[in-house]
C-alpha positions in Angstrom: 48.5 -26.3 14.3 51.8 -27.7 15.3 53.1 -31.5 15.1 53.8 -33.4 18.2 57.2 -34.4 18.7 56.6 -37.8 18.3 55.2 -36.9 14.4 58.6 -34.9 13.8 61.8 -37.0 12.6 64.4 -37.2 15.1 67.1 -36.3 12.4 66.8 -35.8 8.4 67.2 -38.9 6.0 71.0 -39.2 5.6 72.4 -40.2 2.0 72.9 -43.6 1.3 76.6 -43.8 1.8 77.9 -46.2 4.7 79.0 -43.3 6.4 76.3 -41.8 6.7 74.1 -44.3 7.6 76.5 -45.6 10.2 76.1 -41.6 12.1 72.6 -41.9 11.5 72.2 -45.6 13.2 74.3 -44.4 16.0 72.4 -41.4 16.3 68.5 -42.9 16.6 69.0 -46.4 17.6 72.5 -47.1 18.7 71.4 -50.9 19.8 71.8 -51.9 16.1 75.3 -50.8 15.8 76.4 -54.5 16.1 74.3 -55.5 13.8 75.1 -53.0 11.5 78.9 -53.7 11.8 78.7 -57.6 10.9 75.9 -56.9 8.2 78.2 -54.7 6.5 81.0 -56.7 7.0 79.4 -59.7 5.7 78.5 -57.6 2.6 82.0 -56.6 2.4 83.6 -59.8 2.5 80.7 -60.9 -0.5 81.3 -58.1 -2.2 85.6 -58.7 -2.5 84.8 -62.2 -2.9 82.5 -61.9 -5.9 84.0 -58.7 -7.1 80.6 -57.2 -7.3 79.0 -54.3 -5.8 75.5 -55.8 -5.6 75.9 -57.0 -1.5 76.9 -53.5 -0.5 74.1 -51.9 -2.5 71.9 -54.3 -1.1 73.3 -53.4 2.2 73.0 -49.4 1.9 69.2 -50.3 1.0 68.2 -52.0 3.7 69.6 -49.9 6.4 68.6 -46.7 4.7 65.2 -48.4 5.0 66.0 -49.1 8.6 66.5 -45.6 8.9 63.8 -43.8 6.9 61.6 -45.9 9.4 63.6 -45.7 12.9 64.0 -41.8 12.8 60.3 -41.5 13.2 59.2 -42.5 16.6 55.5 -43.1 15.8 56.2 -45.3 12.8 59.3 -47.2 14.6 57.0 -48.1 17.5 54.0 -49.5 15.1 57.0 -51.3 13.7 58.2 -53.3 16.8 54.5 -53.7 18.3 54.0 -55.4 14.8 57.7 -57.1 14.3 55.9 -58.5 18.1 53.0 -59.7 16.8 54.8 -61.8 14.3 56.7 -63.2 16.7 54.3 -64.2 19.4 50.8 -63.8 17.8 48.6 -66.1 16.6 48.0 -67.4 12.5 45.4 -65.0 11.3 47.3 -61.9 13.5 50.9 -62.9 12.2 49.6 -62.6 8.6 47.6 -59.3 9.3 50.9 -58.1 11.1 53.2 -59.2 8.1 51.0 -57.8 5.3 50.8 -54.4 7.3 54.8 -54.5 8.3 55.0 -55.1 4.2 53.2 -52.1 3.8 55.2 -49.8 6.0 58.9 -51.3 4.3 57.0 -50.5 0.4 56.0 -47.4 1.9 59.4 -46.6 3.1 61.7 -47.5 0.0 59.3 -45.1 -1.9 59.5 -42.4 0.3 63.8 -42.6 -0.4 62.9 -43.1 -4.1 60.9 -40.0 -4.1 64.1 -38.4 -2.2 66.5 -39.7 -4.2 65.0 -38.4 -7.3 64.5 -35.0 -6.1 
């Protein structure tokens, strides 16, 4: 039996290099290009400032995170319906909502550990 398109990533897990992330971002969800821009210039900026490395490590993490979870439609989708939820729900939902958006991000940074140590 064959997956559904929506089970299929829309493009492989790039490296971890700003580059690459950067094609990947524009690639499956082009709306955060902004964000990604300032975020990495912020880290930048930190990183000359405290001549350390540490912001744009933290930096390549997070978006290869946002990637590992936005190139799969199914999982990016249960990710904003429950991103909504936290927004707009109510106590007991927000923290059902959190715990299970928790979940998915742990799930996610293994899944690129497990890559990364292949």
């Amino acid at each position: 039996m064959t997956a559904s398109a929506a089970d299929q990533p829309l493009i492989p897990q790039p490296p971890s290099t700003v580059t690459a992330l950067r094609q990947a971002v524009a690639q499956i969800a082009p709306a955060a290009l902004p964000a990604f821009t300032r975020e990495l210039d912020q880290a930048a900026d930190q990183a000359r400032l405290g001549s350390d490395l540490a912001p744009l490590r933290r930096f390549t993490a997070h978006w290869a995170v946002y990637v590992q979870i936005q190139r799969q439609p199914r999982l990016a989708m249960r990710f904003r319906e429950l991103e909504s939820v936290v927004a707009t729900g109510e106590a007991d939902q927000v923290r059902q909502a959190a715990a299970q958006l928790g979940r998915m991000l742990d799930d996610a940074r293994g899944a690129l550990s497990r890559t990364s140590g292949e």
